[in-house]
Structure formats: C-alpha cells, structure tokens
C-alpha positions as CSV (number, residue, x, y, z in Angstrom):
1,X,1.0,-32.8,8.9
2,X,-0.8,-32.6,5.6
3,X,0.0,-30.0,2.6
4,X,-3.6,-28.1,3.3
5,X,-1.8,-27.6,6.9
6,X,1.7,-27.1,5.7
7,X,0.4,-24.4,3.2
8,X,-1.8,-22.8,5.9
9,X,1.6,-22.4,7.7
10,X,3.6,-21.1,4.4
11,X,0.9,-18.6,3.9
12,X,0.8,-17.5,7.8
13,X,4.3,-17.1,7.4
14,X,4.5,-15.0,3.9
15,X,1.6,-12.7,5.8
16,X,3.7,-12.4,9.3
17,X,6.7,-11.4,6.9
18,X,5.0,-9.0,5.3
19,X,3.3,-7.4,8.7
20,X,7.2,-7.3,9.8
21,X,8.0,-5.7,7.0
22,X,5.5,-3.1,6.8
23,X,6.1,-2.1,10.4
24,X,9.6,-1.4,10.0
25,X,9.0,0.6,6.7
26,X,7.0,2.7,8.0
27,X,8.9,4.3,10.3
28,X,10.5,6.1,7.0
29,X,7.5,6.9,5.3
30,X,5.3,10.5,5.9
31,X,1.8,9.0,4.6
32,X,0.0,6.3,4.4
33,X,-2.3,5.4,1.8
34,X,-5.1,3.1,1.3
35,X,-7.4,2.2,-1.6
36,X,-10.0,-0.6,-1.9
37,X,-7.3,-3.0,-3.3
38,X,-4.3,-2.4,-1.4
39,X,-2.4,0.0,1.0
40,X,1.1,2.0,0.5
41,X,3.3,3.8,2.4
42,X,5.0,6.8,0.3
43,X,6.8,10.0,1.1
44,X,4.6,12.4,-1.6
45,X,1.1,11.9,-2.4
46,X,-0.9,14.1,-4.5
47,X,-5.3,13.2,-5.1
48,X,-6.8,14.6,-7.7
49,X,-10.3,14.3,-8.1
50,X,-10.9,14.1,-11.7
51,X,-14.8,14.3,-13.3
52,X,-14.9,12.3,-16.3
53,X,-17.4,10.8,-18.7
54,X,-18.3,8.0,-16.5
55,X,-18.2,10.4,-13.0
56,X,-15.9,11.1,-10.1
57,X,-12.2,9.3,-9.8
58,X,-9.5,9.7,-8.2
59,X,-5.8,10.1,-9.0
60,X,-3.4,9.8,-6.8
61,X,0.0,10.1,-7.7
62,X,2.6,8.7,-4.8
63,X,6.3,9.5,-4.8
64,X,8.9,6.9,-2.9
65,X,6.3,4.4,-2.3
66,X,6.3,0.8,-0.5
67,X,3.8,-1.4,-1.8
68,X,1.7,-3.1,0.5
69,X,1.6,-6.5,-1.6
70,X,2.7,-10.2,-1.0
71,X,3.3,-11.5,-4.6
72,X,5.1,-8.0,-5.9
73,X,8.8,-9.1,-6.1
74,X,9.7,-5.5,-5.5
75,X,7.5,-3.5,-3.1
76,X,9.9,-0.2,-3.0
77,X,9.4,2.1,-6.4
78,X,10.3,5.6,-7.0
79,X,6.6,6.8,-8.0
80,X,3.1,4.6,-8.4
81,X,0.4,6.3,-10.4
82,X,-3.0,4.7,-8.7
83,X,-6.5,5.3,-10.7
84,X,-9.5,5.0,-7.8
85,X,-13.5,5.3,-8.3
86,X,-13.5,4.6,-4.8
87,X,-12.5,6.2,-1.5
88,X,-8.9,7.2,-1.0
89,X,-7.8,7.4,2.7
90,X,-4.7,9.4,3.3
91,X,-2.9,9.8,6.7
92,X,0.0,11.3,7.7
93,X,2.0,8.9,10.0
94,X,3.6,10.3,13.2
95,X,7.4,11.4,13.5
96,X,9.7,9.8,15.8
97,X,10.1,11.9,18.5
C-alpha cells in the first residue's frame, strides 16, 4: 500500500469516527442545527434575523453545543455564537421514547 492509500484510509477512518460520534451525541441534544459551513447539535438555540447595512443575517446563538467538526480538538462548548448570511436550518430531533 502506498501513503495516497494509507491516507485515504486515515481520512475514512477520522470521518467514520466522527459519524460514530455524532450518532451517539445526539441522542442528548433537542436541535439540530445546520449552516453552509458546518452542522451542530445543541440544547438552546435562538435565530435572530438581524437587517444590517450590507442586508439580512442571521444570528444564532446555541447553548450546550457539539460541534460537528474533524480538526476542533474539543467539539463540546457551553455556548457558540454563529454569524450566517445564509440559510439556517433548525430541527428539533425526536425524544427517546
């Protein structure tokens, strides 16, 4: 094996890791959020549209969040203030029953 295939299988790995990871977070999380650069799972979320001098953004402030991010070396943080001139998605995940 070569180091273009031996990366190819580190990377597949990091990414499988990180799908794991997600999936078992979110069983504790009530939304889930997703931007054009990344999606988080958090317990509060609050959008405010906000009109300023260049148009239309977005603020979205998330409380207990999980960062949906390979390279952050810690994806949990208490709050995440997120800036968006794009679509915001937000979706409430269902309970366990």
């Amino acid at each position: 094996m070569d180091s273009i295939d031996e990366l190819d299988m580190f990377e597949a790995d990091r990414r499988l890791a990180l799908y794991n990871e997600y999936r078992d977070a979110a069983r504790v999380f009530t939304y889930y959020i997703e931007t054009e650069l990344r999606a988080y799972l958090a317990n509060g979320v609050d959008v405010e549209p906000v009109n300023g001098p260049g148009g239309l953004y977005f603020k979205v402030t998330l409380t207990d969040v999980w960062i949906y991010e390979a390279e952050r070396m810690n994806r949990f943080v208490p709050e995440a203030v997120i800036y968006s001139v794009n679509d915001v998605h937000v979706q409430t995940l269902k309970g366990e029953e």
